[in-house]
ZADO-1210 file (C-alpha; in nm, 4 decimals, padded with zeros to 6 digits):
<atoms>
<atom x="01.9941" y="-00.8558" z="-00.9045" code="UNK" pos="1"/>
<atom x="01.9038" y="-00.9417" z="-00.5358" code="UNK" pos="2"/>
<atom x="01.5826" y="-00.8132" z="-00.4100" code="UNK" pos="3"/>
<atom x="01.4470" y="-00.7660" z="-00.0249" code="UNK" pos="4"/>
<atom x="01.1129" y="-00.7164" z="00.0207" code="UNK" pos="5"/>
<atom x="00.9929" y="-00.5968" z="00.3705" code="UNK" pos="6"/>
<atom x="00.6935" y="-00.6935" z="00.4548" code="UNK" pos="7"/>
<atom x="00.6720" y="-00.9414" z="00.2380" code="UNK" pos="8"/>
<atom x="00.3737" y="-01.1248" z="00.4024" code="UNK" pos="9"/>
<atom x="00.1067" y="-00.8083" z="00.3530" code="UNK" pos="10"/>
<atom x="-00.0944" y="-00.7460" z="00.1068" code="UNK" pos="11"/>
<atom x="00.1353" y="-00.5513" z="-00.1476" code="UNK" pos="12"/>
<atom x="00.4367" y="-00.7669" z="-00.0979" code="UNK" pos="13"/>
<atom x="00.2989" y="-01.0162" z="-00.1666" code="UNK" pos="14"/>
<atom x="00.1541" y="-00.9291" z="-00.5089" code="UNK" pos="15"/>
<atom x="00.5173" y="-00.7824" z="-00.5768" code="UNK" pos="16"/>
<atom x="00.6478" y="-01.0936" z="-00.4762" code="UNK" pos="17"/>
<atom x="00.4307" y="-01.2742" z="-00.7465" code="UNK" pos="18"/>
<atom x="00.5033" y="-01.0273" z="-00.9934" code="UNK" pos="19"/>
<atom x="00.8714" y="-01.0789" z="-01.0152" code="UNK" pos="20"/>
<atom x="00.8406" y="-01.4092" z="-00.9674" code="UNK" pos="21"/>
<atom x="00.5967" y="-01.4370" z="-01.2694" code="UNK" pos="22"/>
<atom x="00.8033" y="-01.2085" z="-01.4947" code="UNK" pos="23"/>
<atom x="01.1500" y="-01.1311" z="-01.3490" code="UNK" pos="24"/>
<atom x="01.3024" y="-01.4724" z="-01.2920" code="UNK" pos="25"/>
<atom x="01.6523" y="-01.3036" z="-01.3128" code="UNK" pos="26"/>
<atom x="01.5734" y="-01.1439" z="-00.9877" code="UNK" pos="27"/>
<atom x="01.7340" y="-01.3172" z="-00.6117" code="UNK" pos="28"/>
<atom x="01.4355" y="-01.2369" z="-00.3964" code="UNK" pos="29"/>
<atom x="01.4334" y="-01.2069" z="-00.0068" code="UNK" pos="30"/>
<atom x="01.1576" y="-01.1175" z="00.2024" code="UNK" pos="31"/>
<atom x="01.1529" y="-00.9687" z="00.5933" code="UNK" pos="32"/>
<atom x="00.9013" y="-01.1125" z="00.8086" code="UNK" pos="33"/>
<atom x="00.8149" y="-00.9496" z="01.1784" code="UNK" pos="34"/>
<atom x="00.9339" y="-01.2273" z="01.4066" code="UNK" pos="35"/>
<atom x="00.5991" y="-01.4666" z="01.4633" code="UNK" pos="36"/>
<atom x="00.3786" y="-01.3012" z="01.1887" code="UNK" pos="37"/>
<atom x="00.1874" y="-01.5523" z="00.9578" code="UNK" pos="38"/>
<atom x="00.3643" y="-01.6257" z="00.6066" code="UNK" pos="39"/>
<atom x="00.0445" y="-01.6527" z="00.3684" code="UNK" pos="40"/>
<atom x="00.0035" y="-01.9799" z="00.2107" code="UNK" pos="41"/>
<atom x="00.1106" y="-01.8952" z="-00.1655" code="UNK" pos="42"/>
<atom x="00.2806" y="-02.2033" z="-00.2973" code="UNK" pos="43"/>
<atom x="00.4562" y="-01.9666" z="-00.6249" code="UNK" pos="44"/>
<atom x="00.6925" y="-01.8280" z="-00.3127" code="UNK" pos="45"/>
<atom x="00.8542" y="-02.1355" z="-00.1688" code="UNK" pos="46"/>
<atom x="01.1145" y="-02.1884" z="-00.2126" code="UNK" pos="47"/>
<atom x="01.1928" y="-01.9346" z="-00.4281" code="UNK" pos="48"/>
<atom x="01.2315" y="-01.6548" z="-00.1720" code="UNK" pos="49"/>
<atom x="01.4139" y="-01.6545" z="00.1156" code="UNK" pos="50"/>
<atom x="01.2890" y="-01.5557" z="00.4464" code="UNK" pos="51"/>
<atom x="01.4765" y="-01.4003" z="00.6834" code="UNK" pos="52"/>
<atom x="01.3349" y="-01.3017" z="00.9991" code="UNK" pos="53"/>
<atom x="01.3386" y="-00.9271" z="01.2198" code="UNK" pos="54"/>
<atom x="01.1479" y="-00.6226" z="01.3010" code="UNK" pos="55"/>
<atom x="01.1568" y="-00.2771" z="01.2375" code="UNK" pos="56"/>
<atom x="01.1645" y="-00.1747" z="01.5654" code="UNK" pos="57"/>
<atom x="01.4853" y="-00.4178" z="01.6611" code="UNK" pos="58"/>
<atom x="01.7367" y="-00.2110" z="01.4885" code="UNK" pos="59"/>
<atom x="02.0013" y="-00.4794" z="01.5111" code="UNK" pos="60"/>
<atom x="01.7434" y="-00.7379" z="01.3450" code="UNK" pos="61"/>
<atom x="01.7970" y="-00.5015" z="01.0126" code="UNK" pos="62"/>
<atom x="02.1583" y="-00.4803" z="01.0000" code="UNK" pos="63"/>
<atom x="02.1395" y="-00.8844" z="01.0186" code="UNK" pos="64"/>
<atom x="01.8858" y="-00.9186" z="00.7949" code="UNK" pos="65"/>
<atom x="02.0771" y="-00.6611" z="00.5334" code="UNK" pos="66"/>
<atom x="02.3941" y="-00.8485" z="00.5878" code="UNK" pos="67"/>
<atom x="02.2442" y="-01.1475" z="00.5040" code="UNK" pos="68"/>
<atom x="02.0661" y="-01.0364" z="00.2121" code="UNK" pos="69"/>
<atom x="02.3246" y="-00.8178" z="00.0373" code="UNK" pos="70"/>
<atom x="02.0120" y="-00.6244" z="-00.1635" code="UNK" pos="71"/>
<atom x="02.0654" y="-00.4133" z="-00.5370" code="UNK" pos="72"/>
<atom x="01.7048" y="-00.2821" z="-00.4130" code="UNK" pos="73"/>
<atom x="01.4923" y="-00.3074" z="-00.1432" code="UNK" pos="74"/>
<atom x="01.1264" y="-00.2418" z="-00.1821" code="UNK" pos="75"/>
<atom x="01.0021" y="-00.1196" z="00.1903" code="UNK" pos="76"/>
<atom x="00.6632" y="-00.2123" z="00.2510" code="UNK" pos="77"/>
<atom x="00.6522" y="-00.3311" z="00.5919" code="UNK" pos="78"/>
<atom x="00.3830" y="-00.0680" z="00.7901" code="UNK" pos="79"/>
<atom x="00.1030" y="-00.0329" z="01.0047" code="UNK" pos="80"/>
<atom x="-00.1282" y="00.0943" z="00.7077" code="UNK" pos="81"/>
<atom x="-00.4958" y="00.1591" z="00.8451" code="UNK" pos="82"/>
<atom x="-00.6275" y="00.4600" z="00.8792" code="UNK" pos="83"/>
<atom x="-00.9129" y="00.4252" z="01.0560" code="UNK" pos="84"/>
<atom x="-00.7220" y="00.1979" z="01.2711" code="UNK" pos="85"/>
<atom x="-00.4475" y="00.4795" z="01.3403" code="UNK" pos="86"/>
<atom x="-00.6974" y="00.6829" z="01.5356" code="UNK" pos="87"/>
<atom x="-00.7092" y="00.4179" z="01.8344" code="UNK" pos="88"/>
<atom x="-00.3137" y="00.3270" z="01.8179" code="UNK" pos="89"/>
<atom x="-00.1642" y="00.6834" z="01.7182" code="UNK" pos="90"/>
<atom x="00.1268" y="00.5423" z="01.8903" code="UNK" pos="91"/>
<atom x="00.2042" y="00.2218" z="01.7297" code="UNK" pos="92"/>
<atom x="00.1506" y="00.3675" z="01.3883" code="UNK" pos="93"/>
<atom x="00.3665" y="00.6536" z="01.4462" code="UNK" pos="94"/>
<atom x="00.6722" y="00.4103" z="01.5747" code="UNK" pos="95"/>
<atom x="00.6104" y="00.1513" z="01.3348" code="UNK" pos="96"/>
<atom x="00.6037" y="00.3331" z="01.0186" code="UNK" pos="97"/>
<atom x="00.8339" y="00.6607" z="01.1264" code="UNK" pos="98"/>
<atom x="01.0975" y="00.4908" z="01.3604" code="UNK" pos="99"/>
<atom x="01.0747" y="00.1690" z="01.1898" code="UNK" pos="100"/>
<atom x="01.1688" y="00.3567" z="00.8500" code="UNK" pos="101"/>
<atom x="01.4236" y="00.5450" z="01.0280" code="UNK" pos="102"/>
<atom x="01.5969" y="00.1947" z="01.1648" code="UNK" pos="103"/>
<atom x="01.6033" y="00.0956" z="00.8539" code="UNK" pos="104"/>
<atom x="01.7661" y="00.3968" z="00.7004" code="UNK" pos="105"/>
<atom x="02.0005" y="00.3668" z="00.9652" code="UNK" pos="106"/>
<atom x="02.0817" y="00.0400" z="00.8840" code="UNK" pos="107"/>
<atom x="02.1932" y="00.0995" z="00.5150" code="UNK" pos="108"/>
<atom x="02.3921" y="00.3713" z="00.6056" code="UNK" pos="109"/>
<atom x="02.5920" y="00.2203" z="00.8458" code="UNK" pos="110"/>
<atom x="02.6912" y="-00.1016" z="00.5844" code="UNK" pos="111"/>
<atom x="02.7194" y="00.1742" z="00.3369" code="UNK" pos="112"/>
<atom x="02.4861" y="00.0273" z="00.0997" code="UNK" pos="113"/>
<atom x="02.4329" y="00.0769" z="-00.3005" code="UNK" pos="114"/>
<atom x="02.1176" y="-00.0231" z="-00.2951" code="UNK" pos="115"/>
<atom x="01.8355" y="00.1484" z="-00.4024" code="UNK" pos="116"/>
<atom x="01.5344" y="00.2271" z="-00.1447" code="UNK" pos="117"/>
<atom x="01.1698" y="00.2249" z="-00.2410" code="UNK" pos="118"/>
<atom x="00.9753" y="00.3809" z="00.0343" code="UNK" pos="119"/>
<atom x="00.6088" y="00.2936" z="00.0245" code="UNK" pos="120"/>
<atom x="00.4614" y="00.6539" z="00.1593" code="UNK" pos="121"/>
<atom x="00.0959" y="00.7508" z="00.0717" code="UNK" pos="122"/>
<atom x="-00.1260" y="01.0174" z="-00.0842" code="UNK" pos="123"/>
<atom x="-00.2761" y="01.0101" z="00.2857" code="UNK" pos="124"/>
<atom x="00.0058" y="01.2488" z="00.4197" code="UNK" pos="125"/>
<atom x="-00.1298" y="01.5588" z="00.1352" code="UNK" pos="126"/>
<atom x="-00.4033" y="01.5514" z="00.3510" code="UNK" pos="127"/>
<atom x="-00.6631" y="01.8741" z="00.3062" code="UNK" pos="128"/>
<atom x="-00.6822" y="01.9367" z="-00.0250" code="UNK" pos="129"/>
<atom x="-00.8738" y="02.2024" z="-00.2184" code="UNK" pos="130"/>
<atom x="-01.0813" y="02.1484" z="-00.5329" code="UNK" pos="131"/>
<atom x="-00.8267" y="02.3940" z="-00.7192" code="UNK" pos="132"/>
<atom x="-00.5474" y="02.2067" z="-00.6356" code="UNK" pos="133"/>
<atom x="-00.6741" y="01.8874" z="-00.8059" code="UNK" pos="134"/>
<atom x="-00.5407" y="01.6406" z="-00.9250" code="UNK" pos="135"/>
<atom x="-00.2953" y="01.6295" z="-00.6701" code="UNK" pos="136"/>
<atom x="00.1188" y="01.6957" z="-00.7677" code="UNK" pos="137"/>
<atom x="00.4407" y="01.6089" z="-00.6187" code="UNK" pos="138"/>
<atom x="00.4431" y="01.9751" z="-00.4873" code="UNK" pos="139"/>
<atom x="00.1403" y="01.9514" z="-00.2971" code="UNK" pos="140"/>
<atom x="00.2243" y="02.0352" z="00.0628" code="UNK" pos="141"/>
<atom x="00.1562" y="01.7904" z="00.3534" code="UNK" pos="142"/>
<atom x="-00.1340" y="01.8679" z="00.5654" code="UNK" pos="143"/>
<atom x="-00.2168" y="01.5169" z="00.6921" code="UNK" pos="144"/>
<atom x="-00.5096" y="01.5187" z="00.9308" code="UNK" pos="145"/>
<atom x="-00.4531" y="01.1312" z="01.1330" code="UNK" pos="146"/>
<atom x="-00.2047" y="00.9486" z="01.2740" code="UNK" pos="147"/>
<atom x="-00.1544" y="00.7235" z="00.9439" code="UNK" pos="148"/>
<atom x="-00.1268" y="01.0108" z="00.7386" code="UNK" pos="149"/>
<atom x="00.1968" y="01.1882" z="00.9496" code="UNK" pos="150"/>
<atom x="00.3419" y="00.8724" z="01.0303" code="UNK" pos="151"/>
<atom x="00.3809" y="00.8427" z="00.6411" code="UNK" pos="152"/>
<atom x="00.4543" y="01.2010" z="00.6059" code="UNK" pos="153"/>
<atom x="00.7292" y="01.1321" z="00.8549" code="UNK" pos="154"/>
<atom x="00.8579" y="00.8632" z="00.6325" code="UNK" pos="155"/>
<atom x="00.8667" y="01.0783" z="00.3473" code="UNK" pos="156"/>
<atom x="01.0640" y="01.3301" z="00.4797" code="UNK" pos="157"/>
<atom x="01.3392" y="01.0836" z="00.6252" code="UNK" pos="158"/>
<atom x="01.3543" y="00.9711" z="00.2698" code="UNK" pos="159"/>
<atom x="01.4010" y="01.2834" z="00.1562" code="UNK" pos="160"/>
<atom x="01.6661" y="01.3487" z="00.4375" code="UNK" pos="161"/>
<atom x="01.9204" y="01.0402" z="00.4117" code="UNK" pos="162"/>
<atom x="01.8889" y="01.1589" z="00.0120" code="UNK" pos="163"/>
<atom x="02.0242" y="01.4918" z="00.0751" code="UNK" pos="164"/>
<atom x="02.2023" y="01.4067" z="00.3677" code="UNK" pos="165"/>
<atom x="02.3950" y="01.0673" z="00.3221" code="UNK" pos="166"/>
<atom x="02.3303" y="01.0148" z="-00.0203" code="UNK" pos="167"/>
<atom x="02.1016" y="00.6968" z="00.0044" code="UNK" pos="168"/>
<atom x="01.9174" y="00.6623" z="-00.3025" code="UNK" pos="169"/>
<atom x="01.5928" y="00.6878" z="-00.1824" code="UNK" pos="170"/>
<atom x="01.2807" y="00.6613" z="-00.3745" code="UNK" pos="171"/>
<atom x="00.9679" y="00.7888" z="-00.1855" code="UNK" pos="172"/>
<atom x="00.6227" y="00.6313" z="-00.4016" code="UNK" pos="173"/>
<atom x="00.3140" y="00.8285" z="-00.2868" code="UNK" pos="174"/>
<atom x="00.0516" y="00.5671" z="-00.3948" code="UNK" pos="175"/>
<atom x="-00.3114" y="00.6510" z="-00.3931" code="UNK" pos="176"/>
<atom x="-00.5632" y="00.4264" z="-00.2744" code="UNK" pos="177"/>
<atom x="-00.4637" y="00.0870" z="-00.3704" code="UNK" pos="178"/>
<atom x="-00.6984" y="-00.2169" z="-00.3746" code="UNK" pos="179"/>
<atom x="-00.7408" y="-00.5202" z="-00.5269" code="UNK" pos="180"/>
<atom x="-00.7962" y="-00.9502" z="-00.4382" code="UNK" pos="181"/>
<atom x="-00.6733" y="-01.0631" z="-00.1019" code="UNK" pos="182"/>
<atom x="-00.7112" y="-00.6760" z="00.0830" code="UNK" pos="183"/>
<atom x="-00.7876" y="-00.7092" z="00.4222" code="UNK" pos="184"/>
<atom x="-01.1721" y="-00.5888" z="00.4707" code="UNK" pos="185"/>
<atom x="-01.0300" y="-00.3376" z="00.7162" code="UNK" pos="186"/>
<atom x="-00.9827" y="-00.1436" z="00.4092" code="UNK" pos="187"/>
<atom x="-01.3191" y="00.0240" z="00.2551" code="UNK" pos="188"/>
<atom x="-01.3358" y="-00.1580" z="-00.0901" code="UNK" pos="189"/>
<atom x="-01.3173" y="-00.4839" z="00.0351" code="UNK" pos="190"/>
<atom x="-01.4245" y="-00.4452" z="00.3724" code="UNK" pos="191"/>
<atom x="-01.7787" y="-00.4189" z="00.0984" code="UNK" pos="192"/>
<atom x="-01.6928" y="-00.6973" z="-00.1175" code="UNK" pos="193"/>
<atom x="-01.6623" y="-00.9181" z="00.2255" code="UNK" pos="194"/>
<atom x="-02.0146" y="-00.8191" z="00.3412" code="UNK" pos="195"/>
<atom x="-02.1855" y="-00.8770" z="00.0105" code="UNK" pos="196"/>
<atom x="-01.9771" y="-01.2057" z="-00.0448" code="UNK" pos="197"/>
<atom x="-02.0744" y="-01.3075" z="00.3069" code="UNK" pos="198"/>
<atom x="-02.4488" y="-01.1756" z="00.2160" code="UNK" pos="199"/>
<atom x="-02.4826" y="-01.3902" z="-00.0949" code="UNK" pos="200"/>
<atom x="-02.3364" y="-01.7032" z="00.0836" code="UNK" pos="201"/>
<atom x="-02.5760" y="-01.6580" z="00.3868" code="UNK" pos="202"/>
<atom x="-02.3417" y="-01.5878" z="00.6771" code="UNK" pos="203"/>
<atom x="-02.4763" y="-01.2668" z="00.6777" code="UNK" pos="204"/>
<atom x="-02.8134" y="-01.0404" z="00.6688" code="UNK" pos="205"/>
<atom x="-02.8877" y="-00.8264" z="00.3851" code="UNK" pos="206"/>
<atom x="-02.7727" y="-00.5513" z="00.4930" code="UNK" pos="207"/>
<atom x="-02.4552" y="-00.3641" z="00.3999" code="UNK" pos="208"/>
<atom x="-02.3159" y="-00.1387" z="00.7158" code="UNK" pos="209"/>
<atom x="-02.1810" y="00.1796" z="00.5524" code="UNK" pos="210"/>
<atom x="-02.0039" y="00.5348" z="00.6618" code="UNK" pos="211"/>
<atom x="-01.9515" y="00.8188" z="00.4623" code="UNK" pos="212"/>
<atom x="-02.0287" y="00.7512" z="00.0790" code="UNK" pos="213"/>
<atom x="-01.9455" y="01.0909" z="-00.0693" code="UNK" pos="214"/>
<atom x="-01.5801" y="01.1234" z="-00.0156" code="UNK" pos="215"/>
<atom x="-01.3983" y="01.0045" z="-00.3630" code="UNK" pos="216"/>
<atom x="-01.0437" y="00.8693" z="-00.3693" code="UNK" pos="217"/>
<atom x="-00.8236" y="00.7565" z="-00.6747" code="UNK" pos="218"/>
<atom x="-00.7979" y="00.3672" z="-00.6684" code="UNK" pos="219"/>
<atom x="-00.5133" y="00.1845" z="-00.8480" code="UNK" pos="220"/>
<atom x="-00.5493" y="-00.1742" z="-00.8618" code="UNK" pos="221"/>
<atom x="-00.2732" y="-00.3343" z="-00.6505" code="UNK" pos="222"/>
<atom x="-00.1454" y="-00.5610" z="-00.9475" code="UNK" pos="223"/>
<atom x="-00.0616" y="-00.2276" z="-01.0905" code="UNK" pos="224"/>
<atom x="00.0854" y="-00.0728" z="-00.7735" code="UNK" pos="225"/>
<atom x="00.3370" y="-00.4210" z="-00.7935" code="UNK" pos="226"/>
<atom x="00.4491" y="-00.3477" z="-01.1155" code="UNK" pos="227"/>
<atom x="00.4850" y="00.0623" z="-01.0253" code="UNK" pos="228"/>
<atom x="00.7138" y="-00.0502" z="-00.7536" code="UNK" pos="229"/>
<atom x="00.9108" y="-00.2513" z="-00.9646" code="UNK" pos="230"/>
<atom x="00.9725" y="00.0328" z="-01.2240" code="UNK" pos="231"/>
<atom x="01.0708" y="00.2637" z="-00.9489" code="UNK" pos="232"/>
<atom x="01.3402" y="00.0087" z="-00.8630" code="UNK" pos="233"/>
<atom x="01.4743" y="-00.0261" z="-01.1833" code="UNK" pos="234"/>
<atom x="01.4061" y="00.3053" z="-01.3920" code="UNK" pos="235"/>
<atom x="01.3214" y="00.5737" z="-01.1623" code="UNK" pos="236"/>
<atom x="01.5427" y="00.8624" z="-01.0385" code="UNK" pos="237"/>
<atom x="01.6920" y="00.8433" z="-00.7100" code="UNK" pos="238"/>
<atom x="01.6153" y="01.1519" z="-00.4589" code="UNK" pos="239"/>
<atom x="01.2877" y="01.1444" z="-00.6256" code="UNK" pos="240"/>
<atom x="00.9104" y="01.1769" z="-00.5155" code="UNK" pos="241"/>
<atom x="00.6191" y="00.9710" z="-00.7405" code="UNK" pos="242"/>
<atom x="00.2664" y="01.0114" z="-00.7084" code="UNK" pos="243"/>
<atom x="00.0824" y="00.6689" z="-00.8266" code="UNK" pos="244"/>
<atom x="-00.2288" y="00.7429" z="-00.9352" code="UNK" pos="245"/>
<atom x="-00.4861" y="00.6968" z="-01.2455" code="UNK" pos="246"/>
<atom x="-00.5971" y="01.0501" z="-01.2227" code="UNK" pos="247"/>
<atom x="-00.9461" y="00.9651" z="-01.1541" code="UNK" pos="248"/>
<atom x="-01.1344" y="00.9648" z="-00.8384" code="UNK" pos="249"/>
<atom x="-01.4584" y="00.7900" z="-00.7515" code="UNK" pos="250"/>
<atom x="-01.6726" y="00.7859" z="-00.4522" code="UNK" pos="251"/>
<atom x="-01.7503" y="00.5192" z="-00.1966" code="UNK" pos="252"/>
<atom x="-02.1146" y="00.5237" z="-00.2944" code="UNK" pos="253"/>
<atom x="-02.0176" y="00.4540" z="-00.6910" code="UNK" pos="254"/>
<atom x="-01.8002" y="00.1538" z="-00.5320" code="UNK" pos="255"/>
<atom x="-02.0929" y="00.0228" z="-00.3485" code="UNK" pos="256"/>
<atom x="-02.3176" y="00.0934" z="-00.6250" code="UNK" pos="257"/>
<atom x="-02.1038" y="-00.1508" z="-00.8851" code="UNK" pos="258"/>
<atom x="-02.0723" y="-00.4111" z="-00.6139" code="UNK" pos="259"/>
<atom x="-02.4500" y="-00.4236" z="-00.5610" code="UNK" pos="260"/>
<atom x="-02.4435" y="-00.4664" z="-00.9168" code="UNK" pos="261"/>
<atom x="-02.2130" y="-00.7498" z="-00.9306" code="UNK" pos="262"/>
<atom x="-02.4276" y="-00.9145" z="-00.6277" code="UNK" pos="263"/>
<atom x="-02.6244" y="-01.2111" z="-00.6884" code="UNK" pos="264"/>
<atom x="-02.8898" y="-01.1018" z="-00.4665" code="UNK" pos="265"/>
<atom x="-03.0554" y="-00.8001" z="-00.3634" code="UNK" pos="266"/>
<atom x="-02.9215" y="-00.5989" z="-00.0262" code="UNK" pos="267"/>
<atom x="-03.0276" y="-00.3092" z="00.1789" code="UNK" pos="268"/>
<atom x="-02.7674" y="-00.0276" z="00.2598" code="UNK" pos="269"/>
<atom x="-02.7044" y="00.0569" z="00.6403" code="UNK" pos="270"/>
<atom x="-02.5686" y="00.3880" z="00.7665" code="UNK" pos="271"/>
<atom x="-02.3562" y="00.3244" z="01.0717" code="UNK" pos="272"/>
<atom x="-02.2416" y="00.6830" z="01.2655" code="UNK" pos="273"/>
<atom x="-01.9197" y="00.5145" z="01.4445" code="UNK" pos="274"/>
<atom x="-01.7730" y="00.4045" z="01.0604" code="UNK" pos="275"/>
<atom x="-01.7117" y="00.7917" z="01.0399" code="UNK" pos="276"/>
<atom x="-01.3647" y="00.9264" z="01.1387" code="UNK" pos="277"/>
<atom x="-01.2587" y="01.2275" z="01.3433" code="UNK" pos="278"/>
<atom x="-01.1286" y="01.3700" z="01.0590" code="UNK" pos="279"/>
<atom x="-01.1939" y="01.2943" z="00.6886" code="UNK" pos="280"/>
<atom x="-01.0683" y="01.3664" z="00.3377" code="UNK" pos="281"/>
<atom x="-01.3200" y="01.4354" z="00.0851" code="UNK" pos="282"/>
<atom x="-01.1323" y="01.4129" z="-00.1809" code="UNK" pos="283"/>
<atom x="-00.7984" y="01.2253" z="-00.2720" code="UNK" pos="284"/>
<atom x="-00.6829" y="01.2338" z="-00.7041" code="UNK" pos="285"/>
<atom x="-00.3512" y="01.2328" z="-00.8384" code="UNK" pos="286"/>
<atom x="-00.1678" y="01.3357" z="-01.1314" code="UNK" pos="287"/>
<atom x="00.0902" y="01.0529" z="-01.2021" code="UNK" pos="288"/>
<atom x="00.2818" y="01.2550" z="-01.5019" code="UNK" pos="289"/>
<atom x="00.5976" y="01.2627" z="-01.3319" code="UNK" pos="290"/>
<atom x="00.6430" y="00.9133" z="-01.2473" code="UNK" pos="291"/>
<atom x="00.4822" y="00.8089" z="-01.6111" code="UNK" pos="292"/>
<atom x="00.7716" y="00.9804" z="-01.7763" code="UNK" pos="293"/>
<atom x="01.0495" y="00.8521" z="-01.5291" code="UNK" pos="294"/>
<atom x="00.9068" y="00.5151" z="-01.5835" code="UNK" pos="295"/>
<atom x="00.6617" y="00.4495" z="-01.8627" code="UNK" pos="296"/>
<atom x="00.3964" y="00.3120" z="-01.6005" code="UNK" pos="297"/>
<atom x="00.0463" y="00.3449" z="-01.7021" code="UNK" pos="298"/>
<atom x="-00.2704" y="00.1869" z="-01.4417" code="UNK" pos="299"/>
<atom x="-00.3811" y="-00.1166" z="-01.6880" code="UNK" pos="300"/>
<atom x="-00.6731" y="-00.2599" z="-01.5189" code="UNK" pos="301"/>
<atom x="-00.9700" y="-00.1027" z="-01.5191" code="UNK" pos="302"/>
<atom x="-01.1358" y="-00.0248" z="-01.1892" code="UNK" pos="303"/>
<atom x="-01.4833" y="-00.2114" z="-01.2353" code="UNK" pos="304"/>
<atom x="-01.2610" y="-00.4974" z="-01.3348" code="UNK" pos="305"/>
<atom x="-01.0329" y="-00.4859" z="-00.9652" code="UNK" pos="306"/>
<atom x="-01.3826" y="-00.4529" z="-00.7735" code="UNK" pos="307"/>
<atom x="-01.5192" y="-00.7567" z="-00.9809" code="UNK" pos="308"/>
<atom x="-01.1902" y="-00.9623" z="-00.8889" code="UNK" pos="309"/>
<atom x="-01.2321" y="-00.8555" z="-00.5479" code="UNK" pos="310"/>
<atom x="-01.5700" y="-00.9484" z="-00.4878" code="UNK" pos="311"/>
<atom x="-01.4810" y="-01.3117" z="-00.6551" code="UNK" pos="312"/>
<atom x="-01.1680" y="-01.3460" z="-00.4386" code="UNK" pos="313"/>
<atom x="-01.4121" y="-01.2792" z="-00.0936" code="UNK" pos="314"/>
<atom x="-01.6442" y="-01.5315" z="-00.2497" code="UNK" pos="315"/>
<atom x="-01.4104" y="-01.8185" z="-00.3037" code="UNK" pos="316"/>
<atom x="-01.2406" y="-01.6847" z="00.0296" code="UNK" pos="317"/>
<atom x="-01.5831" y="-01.7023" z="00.2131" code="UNK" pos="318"/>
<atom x="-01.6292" y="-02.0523" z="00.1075" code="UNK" pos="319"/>
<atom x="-01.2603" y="-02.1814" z="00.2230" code="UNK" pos="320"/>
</atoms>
């Protein structure tokens, strides 16, 4: 089976990367990296995956990069994926992840492609959600309220369109918050991790610079997002929307709370007004049933045990 990756370099590819490398040697992996973008420094993935080089917004770059590749599946995980950073470049985010998507679309239907499309959209694009309507389904309706969240609305819909449309057997994977070792600390859990790592090592005061605690969201552990992927590639229905998601939420405050736990020294908590966002969720949770009977997945590490490895990966991080 041959395998391309986009966006191979961030921080999901490359723990879906490692996965099938670890236990799917069968599988001919390629990965797409933007044009002059850092490759991380994992030693497992060279040589064993080939790099081939384009960008989402240089149409032609895909049909090259699909020629070359030839893939049974291709996992699409190439995206601008902040949302707070969304509110300052609505623009970028909206022609990365939308017309980026839709390039590549484009590009499989033109070599008429068999392969099988994973589309990484998010639980962001559901958007306001009521306490009634928890834990969130596949029918929810989309009422995203930032630029990240319709940008990845947009993507699910095109997925949903070149289904019915062209026939392209897309596969649209709504995770829910993922997180996990190596996240960029632009992202809440380990933006946390960072400044208590960086607290215990003494690069930092102690003081931990906080937004809005209350609002919960349902974290899967990214280790478990790579193997969810995987599963959608290889067992899961074309035409098809999944929710990933452990059915649980938790708020930012119980996150902080366990990480001051896990801290080897004592810290003072911060609020900081400008950490808050135009608009905000207060409350993201999933139900996952669909995609557990399509697939078999079940989350498998426990949450305290991704914000412990997170906090150790800052610290070892912090030190390098």
């Amino acid at each position: 089976m041959r395998v391309l990756i986009t966006g191979i370099s961030g921080f999901v590819g490359l723990h879906l990367a490692e996965h099938l490398l670890a236990d799917h040697p069968e599988v001919e992996l390629f990965g797409l990296r933007r044009w002059r973008s850092e490759m991380p420094a994992v030693p497992a993935l060279a040589p064993a995956v080939g790099i081939l080089e384009g960008d989402l917004l240089d149409a032609p770059s895909l049909v090259r990069v699909l020629q070359a590749s030839r893939p049974d599946v291709i996992f699409h995980l190439a995206a601008s994926s902040s949302v707070a950073g969304s509110w300052d470049t609505p623009a970028e985010m909206i022609q990365v992840n939308s017309l980026g998507t839709l390039h590549l679309l484009e590009a499989v239907r033109q070599l008429n492609l068999d392969a099988r499309v994973v589309l990484a959209c998010s639980a962001e694009a559901y958007g306001v959600v009521a306490e009634s309507e928890l834990p969130i389904k596949e029918e929810q309706p989309f009422r995203p309220v930032s630029p990240y969240a319709v940008s990845k609305a947009a993507v699910d819909l095109l997925g949903y369109q070149y289904s019915k449309a062209f026939g392209l057997r897309t596969l649209r994977m709504r995770l829910f918050n993922h997180c996990g070792p190596r996240q960029s600390a632009r992202f809440v859990v380990s933006a946390l991790a960072r400044q208590i790592a960086g607290i215990e090592a003494g690069q930092l005061p102690p003081r931990v610079i906080v937004g809005n605690l209350d609002v919960r969201r349902d974290f899967v552990d990214v280790r478990d997002a790579a193997r969810a992927y995987w599963l959608a590639g290889t067992r899961g229905v074309p035409g098809e929307a999944y929710n990933v998601a452990t059915g649980r939420s938790h708020s930012i405050r119980e996150v902080l709370d366990t990480l001051r736990a896990l801290a080897d020294t004592s810290v003072e908590v911060v609020f900081d007004p400008s950490r808050l966002r135009p608009a905000e969720l207060q409350v993201l949770e999933g139900d996952a049933t669909r995609f557990r009977k399509a697939t078999g997945w079940r989350p498998e590490i426990a949450f305290n045990q991704t914000l412990a490895d997170t906090l150790a990966w800052w610290r070892v991080n912090l030190k390098a």
